[in-house]
MDAnalysis code that builds the backbone (N, CA, C; Angstrom):
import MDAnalysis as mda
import numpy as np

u = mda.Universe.empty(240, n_residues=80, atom_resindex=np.repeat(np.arange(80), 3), trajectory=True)
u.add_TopologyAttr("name", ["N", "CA", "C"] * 80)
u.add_TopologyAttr("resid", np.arange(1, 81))
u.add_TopologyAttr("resname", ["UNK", "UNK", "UNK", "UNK", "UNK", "UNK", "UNK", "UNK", "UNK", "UNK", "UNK", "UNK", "UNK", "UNK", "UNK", "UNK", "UNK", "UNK", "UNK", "UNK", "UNK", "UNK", "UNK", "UNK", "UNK", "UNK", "UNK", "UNK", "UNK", "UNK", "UNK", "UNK", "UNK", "UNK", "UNK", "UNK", "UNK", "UNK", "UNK", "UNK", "UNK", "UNK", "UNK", "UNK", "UNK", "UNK", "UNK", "UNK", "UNK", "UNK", "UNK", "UNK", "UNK", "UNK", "UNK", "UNK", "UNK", "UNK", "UNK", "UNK", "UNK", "UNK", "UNK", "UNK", "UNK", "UNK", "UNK", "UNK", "UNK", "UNK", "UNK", "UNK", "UNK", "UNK", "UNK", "UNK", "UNK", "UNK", "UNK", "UNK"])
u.atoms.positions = np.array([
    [213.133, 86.183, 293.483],
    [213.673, 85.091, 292.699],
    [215.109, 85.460, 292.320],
    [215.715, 84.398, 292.467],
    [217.081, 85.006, 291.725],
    [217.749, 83.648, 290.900],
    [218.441, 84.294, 290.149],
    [218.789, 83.503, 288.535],
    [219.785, 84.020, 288.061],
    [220.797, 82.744, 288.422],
    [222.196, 82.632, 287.634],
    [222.446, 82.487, 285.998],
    [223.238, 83.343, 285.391],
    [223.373, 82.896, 284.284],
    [224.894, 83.378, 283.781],
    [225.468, 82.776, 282.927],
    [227.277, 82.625, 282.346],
    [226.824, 83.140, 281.103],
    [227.343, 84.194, 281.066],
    [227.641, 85.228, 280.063],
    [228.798, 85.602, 279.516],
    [228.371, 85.532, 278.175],
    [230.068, 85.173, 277.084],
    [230.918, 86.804, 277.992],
    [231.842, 86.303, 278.129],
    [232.851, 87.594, 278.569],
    [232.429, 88.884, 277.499],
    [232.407, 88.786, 276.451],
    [232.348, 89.648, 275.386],
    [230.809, 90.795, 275.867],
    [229.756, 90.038, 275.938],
    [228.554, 90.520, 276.961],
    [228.435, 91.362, 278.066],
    [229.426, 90.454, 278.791],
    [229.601, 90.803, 280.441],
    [230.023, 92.341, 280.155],
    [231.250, 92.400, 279.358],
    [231.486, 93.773, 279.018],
    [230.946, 94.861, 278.767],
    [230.109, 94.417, 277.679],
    [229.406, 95.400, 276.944],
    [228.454, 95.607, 277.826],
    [227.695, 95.245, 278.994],
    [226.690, 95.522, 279.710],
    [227.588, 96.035, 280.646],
    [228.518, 96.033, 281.441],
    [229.296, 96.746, 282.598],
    [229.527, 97.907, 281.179],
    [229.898, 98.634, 280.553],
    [230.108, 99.671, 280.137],
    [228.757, 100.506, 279.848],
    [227.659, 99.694, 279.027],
    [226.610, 100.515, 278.951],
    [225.921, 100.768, 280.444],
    [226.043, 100.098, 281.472],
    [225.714, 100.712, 283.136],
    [226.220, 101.459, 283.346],
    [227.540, 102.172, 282.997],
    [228.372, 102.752, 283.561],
    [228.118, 104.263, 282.633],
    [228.225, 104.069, 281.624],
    [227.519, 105.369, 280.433],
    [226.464, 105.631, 280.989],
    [225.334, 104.638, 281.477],
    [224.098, 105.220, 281.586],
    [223.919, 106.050, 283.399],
    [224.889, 105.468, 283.988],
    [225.032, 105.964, 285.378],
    [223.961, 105.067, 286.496],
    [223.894, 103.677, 285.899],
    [223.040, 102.794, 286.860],
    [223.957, 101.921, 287.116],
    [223.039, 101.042, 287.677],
    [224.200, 99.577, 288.377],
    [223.545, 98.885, 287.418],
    [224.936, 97.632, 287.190],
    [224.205, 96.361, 286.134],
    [222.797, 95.700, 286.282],
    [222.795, 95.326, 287.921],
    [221.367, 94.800, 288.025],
    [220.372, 96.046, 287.587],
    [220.342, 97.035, 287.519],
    [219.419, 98.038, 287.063],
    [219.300, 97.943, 285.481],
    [220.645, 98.142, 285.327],
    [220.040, 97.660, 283.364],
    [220.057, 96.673, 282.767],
    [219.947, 95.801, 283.792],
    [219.805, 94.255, 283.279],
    [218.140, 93.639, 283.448],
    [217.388, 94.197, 284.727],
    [216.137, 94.915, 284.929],
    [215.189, 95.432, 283.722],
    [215.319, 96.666, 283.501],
    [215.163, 97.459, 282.824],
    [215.195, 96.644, 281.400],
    [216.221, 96.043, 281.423],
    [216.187, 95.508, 279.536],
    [215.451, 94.389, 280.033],
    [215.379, 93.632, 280.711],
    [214.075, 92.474, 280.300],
    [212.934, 92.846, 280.746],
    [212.613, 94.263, 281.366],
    [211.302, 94.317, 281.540],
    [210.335, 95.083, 280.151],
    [211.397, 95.594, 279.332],
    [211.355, 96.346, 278.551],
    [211.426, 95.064, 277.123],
    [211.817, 93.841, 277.189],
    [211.447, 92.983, 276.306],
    [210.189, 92.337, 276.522],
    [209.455, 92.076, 277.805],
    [209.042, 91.125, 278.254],
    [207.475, 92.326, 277.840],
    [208.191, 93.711, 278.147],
    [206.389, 94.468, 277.664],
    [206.237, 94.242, 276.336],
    [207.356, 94.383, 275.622],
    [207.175, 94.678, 273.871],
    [205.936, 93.080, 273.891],
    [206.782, 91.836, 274.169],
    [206.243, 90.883, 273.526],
    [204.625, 90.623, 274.166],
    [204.185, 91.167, 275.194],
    [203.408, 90.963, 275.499],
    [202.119, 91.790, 275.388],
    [202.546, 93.026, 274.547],
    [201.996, 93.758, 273.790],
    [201.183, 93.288, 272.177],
    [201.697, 92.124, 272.282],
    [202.214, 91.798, 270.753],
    [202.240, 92.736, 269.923],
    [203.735, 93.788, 269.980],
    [203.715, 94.412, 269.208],
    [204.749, 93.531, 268.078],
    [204.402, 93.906, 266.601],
    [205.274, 93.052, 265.703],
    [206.176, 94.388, 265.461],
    [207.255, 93.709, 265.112],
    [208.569, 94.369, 264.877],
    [209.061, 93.969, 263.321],
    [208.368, 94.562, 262.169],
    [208.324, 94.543, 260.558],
    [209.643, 94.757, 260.460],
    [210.742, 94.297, 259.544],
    [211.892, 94.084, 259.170],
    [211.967, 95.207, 258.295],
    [212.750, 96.033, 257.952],
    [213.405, 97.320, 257.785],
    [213.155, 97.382, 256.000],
    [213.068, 96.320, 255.318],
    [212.845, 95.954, 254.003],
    [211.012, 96.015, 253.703],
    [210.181, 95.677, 255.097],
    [208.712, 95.919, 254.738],
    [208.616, 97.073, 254.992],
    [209.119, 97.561, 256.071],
    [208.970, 98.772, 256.536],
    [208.644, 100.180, 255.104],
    [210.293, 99.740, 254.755],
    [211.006, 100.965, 253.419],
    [210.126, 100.185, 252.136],
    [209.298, 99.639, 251.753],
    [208.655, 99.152, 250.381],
    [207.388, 100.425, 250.274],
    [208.071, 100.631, 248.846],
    [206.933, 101.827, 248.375],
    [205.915, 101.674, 247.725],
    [205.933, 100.035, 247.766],
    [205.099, 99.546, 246.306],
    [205.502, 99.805, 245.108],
    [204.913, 99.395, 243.876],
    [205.115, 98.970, 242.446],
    [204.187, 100.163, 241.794],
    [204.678, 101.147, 241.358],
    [204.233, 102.432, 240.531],
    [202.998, 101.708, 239.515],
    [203.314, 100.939, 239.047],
    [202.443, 100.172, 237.770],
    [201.491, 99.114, 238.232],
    [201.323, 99.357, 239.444],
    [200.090, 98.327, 240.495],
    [199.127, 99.629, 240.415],
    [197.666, 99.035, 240.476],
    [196.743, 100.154, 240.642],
    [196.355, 100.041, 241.587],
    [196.236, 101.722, 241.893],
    [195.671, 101.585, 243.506],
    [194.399, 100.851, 243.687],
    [194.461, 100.709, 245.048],
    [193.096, 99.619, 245.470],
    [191.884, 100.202, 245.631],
    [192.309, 101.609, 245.563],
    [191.050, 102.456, 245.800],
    [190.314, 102.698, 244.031],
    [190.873, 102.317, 242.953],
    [190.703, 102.243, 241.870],
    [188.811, 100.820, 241.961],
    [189.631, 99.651, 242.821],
    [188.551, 98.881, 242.283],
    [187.301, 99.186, 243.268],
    [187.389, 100.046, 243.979],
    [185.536, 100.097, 245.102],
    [184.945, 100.194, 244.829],
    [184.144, 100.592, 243.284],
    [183.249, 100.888, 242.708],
    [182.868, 99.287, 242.101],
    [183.673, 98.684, 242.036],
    [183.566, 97.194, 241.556],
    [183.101, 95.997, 242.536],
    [183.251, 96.304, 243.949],
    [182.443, 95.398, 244.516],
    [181.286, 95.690, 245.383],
    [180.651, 94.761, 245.392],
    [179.531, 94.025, 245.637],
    [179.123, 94.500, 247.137],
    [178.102, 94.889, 247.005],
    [177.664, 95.622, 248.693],
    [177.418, 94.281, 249.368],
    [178.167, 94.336, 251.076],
    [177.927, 93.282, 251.858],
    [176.724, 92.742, 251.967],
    [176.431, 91.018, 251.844],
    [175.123, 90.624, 251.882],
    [174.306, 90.892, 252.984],
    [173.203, 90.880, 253.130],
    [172.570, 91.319, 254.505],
    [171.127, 90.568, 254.630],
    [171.991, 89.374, 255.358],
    [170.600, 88.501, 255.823],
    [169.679, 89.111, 256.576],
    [168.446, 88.268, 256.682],
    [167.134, 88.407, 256.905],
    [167.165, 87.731, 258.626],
    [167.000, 89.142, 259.591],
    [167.260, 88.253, 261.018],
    [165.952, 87.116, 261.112],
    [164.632, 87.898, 261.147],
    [163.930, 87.395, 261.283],
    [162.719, 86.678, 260.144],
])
C-alpha cells in the first residue's frame, strides 16, 4: 500500500534529522513510529496524565484498608 501525505515543513524536518541521528532512512522511522503507535493502542494500554500519575493522595483520607472489617461477606446463593 502506499500513502501520500503533506507534511508541515516544520515536521518534514524534524523527522529527516531524527533518521539521520538515529542512522535509518525516513521510511524506516516513519515505519517504526506508526507501528509502535498502532501496538500501544491496540494494546489498550491507557496513558494516565503525569498529574494522576504523581497524586499521593490526601494524608487525612483513611486508608481503605481501615474499613474491611466493616463489610458484609459476599452473598452466596443457593445453586440448587
Amino acid at each position: 500500500m502506499q500513502i501520500t501525505i503533506d507534511l508541515p515543513t516544520d515536521l518534514e524536518q524534524d523527522l529527516i534529522r531524527q533518521a539521520a541521528q538515529s542512522n535509518v532512512t525516513l521510511k524506516t522511522l516513519i515505519l517504526e513510529t506508526l507501528r509502535q503507535r498502532t501496538q500501544t493502542n491496540s494494546g489498550l494500554i491507557s496513558q494516565w496524565s503525569d498529574v494522576v500519575l504523581s497524586y499521593g493522595g490526601n494524608p487525612d483520607f483513611p486508608a481503605i484498608e481501615s474499613y474491611r472489617n466493616e463489610l458484609l461477606p459476599p452473598c452466596e446463593s443457593d445453586l440448587f
